[in-house]
C-alpha positions as CSV (number, residue, x, y, z in Angstrom):
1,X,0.0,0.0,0.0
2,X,2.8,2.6,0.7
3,X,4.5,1.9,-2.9
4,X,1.1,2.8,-4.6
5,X,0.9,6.1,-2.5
6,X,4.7,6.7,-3.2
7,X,3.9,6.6,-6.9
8,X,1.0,8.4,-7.1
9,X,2.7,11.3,-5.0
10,X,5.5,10.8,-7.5
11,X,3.0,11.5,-10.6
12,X,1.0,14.1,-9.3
13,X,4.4,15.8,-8.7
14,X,5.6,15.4,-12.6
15,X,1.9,16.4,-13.4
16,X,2.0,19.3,-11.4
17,X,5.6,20.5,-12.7
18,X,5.0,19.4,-16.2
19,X,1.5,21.6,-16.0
20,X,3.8,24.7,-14.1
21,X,6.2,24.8,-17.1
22,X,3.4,24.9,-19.6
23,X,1.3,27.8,-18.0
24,X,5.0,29.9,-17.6
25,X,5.9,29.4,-20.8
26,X,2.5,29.8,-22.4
27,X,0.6,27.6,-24.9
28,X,3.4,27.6,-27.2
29,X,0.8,29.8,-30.0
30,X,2.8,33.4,-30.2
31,X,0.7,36.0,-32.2
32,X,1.7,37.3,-35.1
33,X,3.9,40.6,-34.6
34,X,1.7,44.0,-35.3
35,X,2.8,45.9,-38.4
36,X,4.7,49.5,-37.5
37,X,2.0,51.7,-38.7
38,X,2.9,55.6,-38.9
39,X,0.2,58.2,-37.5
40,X,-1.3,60.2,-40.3
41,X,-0.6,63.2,-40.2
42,X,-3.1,66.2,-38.8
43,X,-4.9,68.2,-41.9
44,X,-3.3,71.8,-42.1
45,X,-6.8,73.4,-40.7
46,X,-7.1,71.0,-37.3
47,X,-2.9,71.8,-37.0
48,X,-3.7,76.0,-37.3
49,X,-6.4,75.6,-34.6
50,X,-4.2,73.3,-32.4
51,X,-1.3,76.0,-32.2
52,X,-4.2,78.9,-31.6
53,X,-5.1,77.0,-28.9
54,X,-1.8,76.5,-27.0
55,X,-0.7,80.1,-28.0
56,X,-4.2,81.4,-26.1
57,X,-3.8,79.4,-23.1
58,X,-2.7,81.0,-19.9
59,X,0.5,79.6,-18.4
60,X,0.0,79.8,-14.6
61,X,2.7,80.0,-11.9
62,X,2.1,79.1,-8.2
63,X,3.0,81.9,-6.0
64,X,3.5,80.5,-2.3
65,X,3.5,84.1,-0.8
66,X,0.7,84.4,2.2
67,X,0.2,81.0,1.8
68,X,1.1,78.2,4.0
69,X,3.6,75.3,3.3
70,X,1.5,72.6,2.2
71,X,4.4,70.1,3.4
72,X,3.8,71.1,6.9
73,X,1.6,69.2,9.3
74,X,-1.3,71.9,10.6
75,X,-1.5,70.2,13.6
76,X,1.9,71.1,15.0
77,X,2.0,75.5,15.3
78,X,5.6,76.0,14.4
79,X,7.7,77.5,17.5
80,X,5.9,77.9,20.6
81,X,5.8,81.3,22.6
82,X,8.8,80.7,25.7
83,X,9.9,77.2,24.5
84,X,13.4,78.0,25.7
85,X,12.2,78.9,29.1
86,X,12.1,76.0,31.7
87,X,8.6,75.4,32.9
88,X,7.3,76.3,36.3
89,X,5.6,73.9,38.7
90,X,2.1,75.9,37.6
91,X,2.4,74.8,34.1
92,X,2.0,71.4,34.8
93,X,-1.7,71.4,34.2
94,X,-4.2,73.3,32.6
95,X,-5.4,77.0,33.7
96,X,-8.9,75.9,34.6
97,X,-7.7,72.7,36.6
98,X,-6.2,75.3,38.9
99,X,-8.7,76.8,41.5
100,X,-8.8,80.1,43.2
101,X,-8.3,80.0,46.8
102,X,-7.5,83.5,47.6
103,X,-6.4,87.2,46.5
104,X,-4.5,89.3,48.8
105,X,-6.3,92.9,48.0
106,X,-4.7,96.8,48.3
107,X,-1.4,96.4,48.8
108,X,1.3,97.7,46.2
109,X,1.9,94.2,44.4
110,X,-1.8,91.9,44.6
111,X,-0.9,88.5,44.9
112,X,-3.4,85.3,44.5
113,X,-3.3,81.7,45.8
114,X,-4.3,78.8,44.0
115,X,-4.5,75.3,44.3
116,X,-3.2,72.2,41.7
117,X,-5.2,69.6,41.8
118,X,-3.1,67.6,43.9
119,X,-4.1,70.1,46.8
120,X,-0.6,72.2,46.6
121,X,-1.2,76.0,46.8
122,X,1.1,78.5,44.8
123,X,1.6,82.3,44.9
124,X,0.4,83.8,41.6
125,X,1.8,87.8,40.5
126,X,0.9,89.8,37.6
127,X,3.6,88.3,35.1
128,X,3.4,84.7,36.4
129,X,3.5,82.0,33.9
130,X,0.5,79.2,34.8
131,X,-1.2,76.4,32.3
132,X,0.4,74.1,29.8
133,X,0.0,77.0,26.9
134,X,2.1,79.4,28.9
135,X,-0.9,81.3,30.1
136,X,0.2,84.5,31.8
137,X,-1.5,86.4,35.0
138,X,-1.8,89.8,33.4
139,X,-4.6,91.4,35.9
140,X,-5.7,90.5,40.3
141,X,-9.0,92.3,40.9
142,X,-10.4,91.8,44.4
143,X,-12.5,89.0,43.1
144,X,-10.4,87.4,39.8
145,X,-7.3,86.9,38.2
146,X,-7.2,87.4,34.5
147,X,-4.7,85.0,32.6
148,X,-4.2,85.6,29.0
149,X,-3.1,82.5,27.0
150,X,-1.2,83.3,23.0
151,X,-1.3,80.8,20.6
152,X,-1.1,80.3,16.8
153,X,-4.1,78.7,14.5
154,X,-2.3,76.1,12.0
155,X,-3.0,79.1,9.2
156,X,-0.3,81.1,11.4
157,X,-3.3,83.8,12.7
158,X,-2.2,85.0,16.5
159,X,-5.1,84.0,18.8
160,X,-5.4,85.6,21.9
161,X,-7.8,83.7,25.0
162,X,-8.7,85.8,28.2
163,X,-9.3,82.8,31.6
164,X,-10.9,84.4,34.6
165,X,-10.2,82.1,37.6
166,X,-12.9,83.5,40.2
167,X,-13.3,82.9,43.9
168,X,-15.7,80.6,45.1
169,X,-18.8,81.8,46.1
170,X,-19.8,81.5,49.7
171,X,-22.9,81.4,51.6
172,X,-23.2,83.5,54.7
């Protein structure tokens, strides 16, 4: 019983490679090569309106100028405002995660306290950097700080966002 397997594996493997080398090579029937054939050549009134045509066509130039570099992702903004400034312990979350404890009212610098949201409290002055977009404390009123955050759009415009942290209300 195993010799009759062995040859029967043996013929379907000639078959197979016999079959291989017929579909590679193809049938053996080549068609018969196409004869050169010149184009005929345009009449002299189809040829006159050809060139009118190119000669009226506009040639068109790109000019890049006030656009931007299409090669350029839009999602990253180019240079950020104070990358080469370490950051600060207050721009380690975001502006709103931060909330007002606190403002220290009429004296000659106003100063504010806030708290992370790990519970840690920090000393904010007009000029103090706070939030992960280098948001800056630019007013203390006796109930609010302003913080004014700069960015860039991806079509280079100069956005500029206003945050008022408040104090919590209390009853009483």
């Amino acid at each position: 019983m195993d010799r009759t397997w062995t040859k029967a594996i043996v013929w379907g493997l000639l078959l197979t490679a016999s079959g291989c080398d017929f579909f590679i090579s193809g049938s053996g029937d080549k068609p018969p090569p196409a004869e050169a054939t010149a184009p005929k050549p345009l009449p002299e009134k189809v040829k006159s309106k050809l060139d009118e045509a190119i000669e009226a066509q506009e040639s068109y130039t790109y000019n890049p100028i006030g656009k931007r570099d299409p090669f350029r992702s839009f999602l990253s903004s180019g240079e950020r405002v104070g990358d080469d400034v370490p950051q600060t312990p207050l721009q380690r979350y975001e502006v709103d995660q931060y909330q007002l404890v606190g403002i220290i009212w009429g004296v000659e610098r106003p100063r504010a306290l806030v708290q992370d949201p790990e519970g840690v409290g920090h000393v904010l002055e007009v000029g103090t950097y706070i939030g992960k977009n280098w948001g800056k404390v630019t007013a203390i009123n006796p109930d609010a700080v302003i913080v004014t955050e700069e960015y860039q759009t991806f079509k280079g415009d100069l956005v500029v966002n206003d945050i008022k942290l408040t104090l919590p209300v209390t009853e009483g």
